[in-house]
C-alpha positions, 0 to 999 in steps of 0.5 A, spaced: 232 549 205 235 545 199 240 540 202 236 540 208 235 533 208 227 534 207 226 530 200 228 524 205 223 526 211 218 525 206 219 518 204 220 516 211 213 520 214 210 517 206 213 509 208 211 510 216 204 512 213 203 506 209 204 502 214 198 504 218 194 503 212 194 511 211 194 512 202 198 518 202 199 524 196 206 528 195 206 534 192 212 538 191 211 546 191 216 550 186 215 552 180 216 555 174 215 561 172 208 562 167 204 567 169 209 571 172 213 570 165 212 575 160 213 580 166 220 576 168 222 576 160 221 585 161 225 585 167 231 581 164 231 585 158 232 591 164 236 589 167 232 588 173 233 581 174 237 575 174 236 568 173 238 562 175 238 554 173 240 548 177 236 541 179 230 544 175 229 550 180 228 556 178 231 562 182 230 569 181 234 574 184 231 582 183 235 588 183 228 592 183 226 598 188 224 596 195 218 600 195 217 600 188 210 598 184 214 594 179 217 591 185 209 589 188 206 587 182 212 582 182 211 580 188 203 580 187 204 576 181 208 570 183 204 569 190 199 568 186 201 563 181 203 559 187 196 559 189 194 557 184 199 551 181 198 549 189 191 550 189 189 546 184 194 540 187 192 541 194 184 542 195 181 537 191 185 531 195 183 534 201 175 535 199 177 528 198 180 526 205 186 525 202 193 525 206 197 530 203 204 531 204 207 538 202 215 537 200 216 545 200 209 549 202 207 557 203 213 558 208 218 556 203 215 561 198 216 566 203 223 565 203 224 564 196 220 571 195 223 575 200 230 572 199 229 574 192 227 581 193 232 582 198 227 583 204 227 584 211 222 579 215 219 585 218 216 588 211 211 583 210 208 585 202 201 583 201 203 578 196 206 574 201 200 575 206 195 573 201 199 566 201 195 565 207 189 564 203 192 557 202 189 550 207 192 551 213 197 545 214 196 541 220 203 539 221 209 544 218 216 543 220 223 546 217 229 542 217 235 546 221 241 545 217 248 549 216 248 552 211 255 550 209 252 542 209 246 545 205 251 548 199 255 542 199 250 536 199 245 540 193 248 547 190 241 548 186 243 555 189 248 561 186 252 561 192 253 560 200 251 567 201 244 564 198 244 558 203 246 563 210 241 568 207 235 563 206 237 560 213 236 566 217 230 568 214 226 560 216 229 562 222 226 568 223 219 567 220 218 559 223 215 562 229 211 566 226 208 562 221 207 556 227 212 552 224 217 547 228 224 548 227 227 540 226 235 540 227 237 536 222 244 535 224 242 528 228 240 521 223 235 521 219 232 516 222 233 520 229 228 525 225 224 522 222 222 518 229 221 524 233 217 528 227 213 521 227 212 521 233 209 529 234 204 527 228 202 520 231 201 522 238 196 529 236 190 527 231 189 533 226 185 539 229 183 544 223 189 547 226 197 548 225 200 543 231 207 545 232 212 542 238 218 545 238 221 545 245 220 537 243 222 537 237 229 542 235 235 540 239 239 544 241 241 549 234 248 552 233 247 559 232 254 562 230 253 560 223 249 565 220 252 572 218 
């Protein structure tokens, strides 16, 4: 989540892998809207739509039918440009052995969508299924953070509601995705050392690893509403 702490993870997991002589490339998967665009453009002239700027994020906001077809074809569209922008960053480096390491990947473009339809966890449209045709990472954790800490530290969202909203859905769909939940409420450095120390201490299997009970602490429940 933004303000999480993520972007330092990052450099530490980046400086950690320098010094075992690992090269490493950093991607960052959030983008503007390109091949979604002429249909945003429609929405917002509709009413349909509202956008948000900060930080150079881009955040859409949807007031559309659930169940409507404008709705999936938004839904449709936008997964499939992170696909591809993310796609084209990512396979090449792999085929070439390459460690890569993702600042935001497949479950935040969940979020991100899901947040901005309004949907439920339990309502999985086919474009976010077709995130799965993305590599499977070997390693994916989520940064567990209050929101309210989240919201002070790096307001590129419209409101705190945002935060609570987008919280609740990475804690519902971590486990489902495979995902490790960090608590991110502990030191950096406390973090960084027990990420590193899951990564270092189980090689890569083609599979998704998660360590949670290891890993997350203990996670204060009462903040989300």
């Amino acid at each position: 989540m933004d303000g999480s702490g993520k972007s330092t993870q990052v450099d530490l997991l980046e400086k950690s892998f320098e010094q075992i002589n690992v090269a490493v490339l950093r991607i960052r998967s959030r983008w503007r809207p390109v091949l979604s665009l002429p249909l945003l453009v429609i929405m917002r002239r509709l009413g349909y739509a509202k956008v948000h700027r900060a930080g150079g994020v881009y955040i859409v906001e949807t007031r559309l039918p659930s169940g409507g077809g404008l709705t999936s074809l938004w839904c449709i569209l936008t997964q499939i440009e992170n696909i591809v922008k993310t796609g084209v960053k990512l396979v090449f480096p792999l085929l070439l052995g390459r460690t890569v390491i993702c600042d935001r990947y497949a479950l935040d473009m969940v979020v991100d969508g899901m947040a901005g339809l309004h949907d439920t966890p339990g309502h999985m449209r086919l474009g976010f299924q077709l995130l799965r045709l993305l590599p499977r990472p070997n390693f994916a954790f989520f940064m567990d953070i209050d929101p309210e800490v989240a919201f002070k530290r790096k307001p590129d969202l419209p409101g705190l509601e945002d935060y609570v909203e987008r919280l609740r859905l990475y804690r519902e769909l971590s486990a489902r995705w495979g995902v490790t939940i960090v608590n991110a409420r502990v030191s950096p450095e406390t973090i960084h050392r027990r990420v590193w120390n899951a990564i270092y201490s189980k090689p890569p299997e083609g599979d998704l690893l998660g360590f949670p009970e290891e890993i997350i602490g203990p996670i204060p429940r009462g903040n989300v509403r």
